[in-house]
N, C-alpha and C positions, 0 to 999 in steps of 0.2 A: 729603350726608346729607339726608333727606325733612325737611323743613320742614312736615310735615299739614295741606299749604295755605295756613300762613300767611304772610306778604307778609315778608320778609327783614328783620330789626330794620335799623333807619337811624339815624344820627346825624342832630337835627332842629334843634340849637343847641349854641351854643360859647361863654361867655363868661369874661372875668377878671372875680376879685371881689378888690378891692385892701383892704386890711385890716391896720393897727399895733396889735394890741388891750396890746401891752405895750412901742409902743412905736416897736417895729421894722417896716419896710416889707414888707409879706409880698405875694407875688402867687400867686393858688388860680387854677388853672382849673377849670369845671365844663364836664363833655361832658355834654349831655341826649340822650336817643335815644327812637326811636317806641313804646316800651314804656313806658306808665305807671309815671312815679316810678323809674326805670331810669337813673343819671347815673353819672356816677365824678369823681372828682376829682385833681389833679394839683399837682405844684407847679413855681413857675417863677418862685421869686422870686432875681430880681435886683437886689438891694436898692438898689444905687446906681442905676440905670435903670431901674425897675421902671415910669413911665409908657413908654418905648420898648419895652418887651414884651409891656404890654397893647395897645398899638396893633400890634402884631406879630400878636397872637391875633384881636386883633378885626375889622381891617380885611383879613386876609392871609389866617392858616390860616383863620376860620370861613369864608368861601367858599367856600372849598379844601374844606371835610371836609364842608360838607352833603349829605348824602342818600348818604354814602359807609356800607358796614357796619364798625362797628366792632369787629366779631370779627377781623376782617383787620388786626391790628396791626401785622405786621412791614412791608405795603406802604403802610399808609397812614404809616409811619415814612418809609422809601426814600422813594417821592415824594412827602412835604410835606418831606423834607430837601433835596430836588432842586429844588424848585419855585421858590425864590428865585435860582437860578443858583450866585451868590458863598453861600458857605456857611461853618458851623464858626466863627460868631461868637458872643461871650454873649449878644446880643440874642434872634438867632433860636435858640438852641439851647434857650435857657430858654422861650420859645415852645412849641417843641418837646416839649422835657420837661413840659409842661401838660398836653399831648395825651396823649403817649405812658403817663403813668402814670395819668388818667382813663381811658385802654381797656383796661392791666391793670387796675385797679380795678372797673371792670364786667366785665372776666371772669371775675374772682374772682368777684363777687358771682351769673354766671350761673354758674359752677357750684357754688356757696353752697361755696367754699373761702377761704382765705386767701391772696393772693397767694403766699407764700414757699411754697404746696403746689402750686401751677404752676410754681414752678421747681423744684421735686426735694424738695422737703420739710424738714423739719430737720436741719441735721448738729449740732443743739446745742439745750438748753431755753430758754439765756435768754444774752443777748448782753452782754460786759463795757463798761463803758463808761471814757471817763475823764471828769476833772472838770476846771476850771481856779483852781491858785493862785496867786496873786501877794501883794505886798506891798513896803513902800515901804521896808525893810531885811529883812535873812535871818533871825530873829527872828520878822517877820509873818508871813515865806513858810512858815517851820515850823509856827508856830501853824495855820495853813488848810490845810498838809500834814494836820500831826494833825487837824483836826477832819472831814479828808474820809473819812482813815481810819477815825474810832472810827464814820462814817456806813456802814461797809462796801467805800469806794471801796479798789481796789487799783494804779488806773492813776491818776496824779495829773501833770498840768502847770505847769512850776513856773516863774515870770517875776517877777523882781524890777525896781525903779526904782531907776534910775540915778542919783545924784545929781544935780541941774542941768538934766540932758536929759529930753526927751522919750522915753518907753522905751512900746515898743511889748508891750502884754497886760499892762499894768500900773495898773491905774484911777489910784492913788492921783500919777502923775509925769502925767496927762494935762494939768496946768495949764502944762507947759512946752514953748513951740516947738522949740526946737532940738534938734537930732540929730544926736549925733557917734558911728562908729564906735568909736574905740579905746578911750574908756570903760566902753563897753559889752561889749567883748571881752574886757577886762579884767577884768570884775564877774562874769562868767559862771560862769567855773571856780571862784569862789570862794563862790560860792552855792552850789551845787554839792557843793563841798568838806563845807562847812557842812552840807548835808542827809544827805550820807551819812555824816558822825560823827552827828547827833543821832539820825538815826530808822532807820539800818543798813541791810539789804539787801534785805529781805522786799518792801518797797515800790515800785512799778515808775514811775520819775520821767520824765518828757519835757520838751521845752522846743523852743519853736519861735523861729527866728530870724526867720524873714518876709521874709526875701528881701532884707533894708533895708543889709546888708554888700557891702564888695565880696569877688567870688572866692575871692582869696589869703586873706584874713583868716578868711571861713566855714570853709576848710580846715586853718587854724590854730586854729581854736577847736575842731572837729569830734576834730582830735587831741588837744585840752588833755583835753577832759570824757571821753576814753579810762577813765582809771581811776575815774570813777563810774558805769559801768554802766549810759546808759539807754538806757531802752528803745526810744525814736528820737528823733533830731534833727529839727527840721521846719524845711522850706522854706530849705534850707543856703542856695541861690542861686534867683534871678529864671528863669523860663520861655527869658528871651533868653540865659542864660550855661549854660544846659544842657551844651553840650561842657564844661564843668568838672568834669562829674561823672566823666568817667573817670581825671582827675586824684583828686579827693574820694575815689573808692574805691581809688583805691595807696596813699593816703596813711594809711588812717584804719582802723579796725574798728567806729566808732561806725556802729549800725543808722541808715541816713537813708529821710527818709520825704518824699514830695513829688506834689504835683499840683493844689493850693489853685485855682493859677490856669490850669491848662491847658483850654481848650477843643478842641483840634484832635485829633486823630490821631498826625499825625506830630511831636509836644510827646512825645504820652508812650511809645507804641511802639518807641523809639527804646532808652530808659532799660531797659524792662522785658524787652527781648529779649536787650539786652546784658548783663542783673543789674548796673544802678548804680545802683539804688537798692531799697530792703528793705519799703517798704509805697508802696499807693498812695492819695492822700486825696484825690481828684477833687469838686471838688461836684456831685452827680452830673447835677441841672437846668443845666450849664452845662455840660455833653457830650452834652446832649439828653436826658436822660431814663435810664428802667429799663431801655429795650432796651439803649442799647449800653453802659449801666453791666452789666448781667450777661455780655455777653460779655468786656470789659474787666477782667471778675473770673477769667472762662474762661480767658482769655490769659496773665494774669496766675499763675492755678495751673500753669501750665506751666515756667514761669521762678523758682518760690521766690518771687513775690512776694505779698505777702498784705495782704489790705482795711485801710482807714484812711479810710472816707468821712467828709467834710468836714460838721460836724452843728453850729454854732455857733445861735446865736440868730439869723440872717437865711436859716436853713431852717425851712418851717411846718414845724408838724406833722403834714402830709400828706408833705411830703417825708421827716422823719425815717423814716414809718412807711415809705416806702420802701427807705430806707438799713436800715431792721430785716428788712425784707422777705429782702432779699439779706444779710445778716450772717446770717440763720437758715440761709440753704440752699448759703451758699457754703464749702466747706471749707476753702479758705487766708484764713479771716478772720482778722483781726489783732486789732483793737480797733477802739472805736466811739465818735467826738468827740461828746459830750452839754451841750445847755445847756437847762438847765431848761426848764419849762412854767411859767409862771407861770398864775396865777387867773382872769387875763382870758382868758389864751391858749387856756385850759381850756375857760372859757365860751364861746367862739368856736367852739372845735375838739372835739365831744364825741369820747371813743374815742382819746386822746390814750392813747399808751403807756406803761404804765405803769413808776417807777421805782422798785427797791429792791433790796437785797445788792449795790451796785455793778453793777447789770445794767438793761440795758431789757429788759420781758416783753413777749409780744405781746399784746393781745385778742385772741380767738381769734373774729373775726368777718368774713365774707364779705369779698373786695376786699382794700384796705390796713385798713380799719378804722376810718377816721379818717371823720368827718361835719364838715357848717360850718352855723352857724348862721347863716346872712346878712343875718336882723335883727339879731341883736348883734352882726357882723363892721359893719357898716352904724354904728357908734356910734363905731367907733375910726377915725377917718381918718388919710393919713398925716397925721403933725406937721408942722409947718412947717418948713423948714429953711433956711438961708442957700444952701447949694448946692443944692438940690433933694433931698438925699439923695446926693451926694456926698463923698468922701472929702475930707476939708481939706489943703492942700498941706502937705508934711513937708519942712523943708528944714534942711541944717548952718550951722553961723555965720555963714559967709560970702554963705548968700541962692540955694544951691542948693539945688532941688526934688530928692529921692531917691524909690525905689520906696517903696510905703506897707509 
């Protein structure tokens, strides 16, 4: 296509802009290019290593991507995937994903559309989302059930604490080290139990396990919560016990939902070819990005499996709007993991998605939509932290370390 003479648009810089405004370690990439004021934005936080992925971007891909056109997304995807050799790590994938959705982002914005209308447009107005409750008896967990409800929400996450232990999606039990399975296997079905006498059926419950069981026990619990209906189980088993899931599905009807941790290929293709598992909840900067999150979504409508992108509080708000991106134009979406915006995040992030009826809405503006203020990003540094931003060891009585 004629270009009327003018010099081919160029990528002219590449940087990470590190920024907690609530808290949390967030990593933005910005692509700048030879068009005045013409950039996009990306995300690529990995929160526990999020200095190892800025020095990824900074000293690695920006080389790599100068003076390269950034209309040419899909190759400059392949070979900066290829460029490091060993590949399909969360290091370099979250890298990746920086780049990859700062060029959809400028190509939305050149042709003054919205991303999700470069993939195929909407198959929906406004995207469900769920919420997260917990509480430190079944009691507390009802009361934030009901209050997420009379908010509109209809997909609700429900984690209680465990007496004694450590129990994981439960603020209130975080004061305790220890971590034992069969208590918590135990407590499950009966929360459970409890939510569907008090608040009935209309309501669509889920609960994630996180991987912290062994095998046998996930699939023993997977059968108990049978007769309360929800609507997925998460993270039954660990990325490494995957062969369990052909077990998991003769055994079970409960819907399972899984992909928190997979970065690789052949982690999840595996699952999704074979139908063992019912949604996929990938974080999508830790598979590289929108590119091969939308085909991931592609593959995935072939097989009955349907979206569940990973959306907690250590996704900015430039990634969400990606994950909103692909929820609007993807048919086999499922539901959509939501944790608030807070006030800072807000001022950091203008064009932050808007939430309300239990749904995220788009802004209906060029790219993802999402801007960064990088003198106010500039005011939140990370916090200090004993491990760097690490996860603290999780270990049972006896002084072993288990999955987090």
């Amino acid at each position: 296509m004629s270009t009327g003479g003018l010099p081919p648009l160029k990528i002219t810089d590449v940087k990470a802009i590190l920024t907690a405004p609530d808290g949390i370690r967030l990593v933005v990439v910005k692509v700048m290019t030879s068009e005045p004021g013409l950039y996009g934005l990306g995300c690529a936080t990995f929160t526990q290593r999020p200095l190892a992925v800025a020095t990824a971007i900074e000293e690695y891909l920006k080389p790599f991507l100068i003076g390269k056109n950034p209309d040419d997304i899909e190759d400059i995807y392949q070979s900066a995937f290829v460029s490091s050799y060993w590949r399909s790590g969360p290091v370099l994938n979250n890298a990746l994903s920086g780049v990859d959705e700062a060029l959809w982002d400028i190509k939305g914005k050149r042709a003054n559309m919205p991303v999700y209308q470069l993939l195929g447009g909407k198959c929906r107005r406004a995207v469900p989302v769920y919420r997260h409750a917990d509480g430190r008896d079944f009691v507390e967990v009802e009361d934030n059930v009901r209050r997420f409800m009379e908010e509109g929400y209809r997909y609700i996450r429900c984690q209680v604490a465990v007496p004694g232990y450590s129990t994981y999606g439960s603020d209130s039990s975080r004061v305790e080290q220890v971590w034992e399975p069969g208590p918590y296997v135990r407590i499950v079905p009966k929360l459970f139990e409890h939510l569907r006498v008090k608040l009935g059926e209309e309501v669509e419950l889920l609960h994630d396990i996180h991987e912290r069981i062994p095998p046998i026990l996930a699939i023993q619990l997977a059968k108990e919560l049978e007769p309360y209906r929800l609507f997925f189980l998460e993270d039954a088993l660990a990325p490494e016990d995957i062969e369990y899931f052909r077990l998991l599905r003769q055994q079970t009807s409960t819907p399972i939902a899984m992909g928190e941790l997979f970065v690789n290929q052949s982690e999840y293709v595996p699952l999704i070819r074979d139908r063992l598992i019912d949604f996929i909840r990938v974080h999508i900067s830790d598979i590289g990005g929108l590119s091969m999150a939308r085909k991931l979504a592609a593959f995935c409508e072939f097989f009955g499996v349907r979206t569940a992108w990973h959306g907690p509080g250590d996704v900015s708000p430039v990634g969400h709007a990606a994950n909103l991106a692909l929820d609007l134009a993807c048919y086999n979406f499922g539901i959509q993991e939501l944790s608030m915006f807070g006030p800072q995040t807000q001022e950091v992030f203008p064009g932050c998605p808007e939430v309300r009826d239990g749904c995220l809405w788009p802004i209906e503006r060029p790219g993802l939509g999402v801007d960064i203020d990088e003198e106010k990003a500039a005011k939140y540094p990370f916090p200090d932290h004993p491990l760097n931003g690490g996860w603290a060891p999780i270990r049972r009585w006896d002084g072993t370390v288990i999955k987090p």
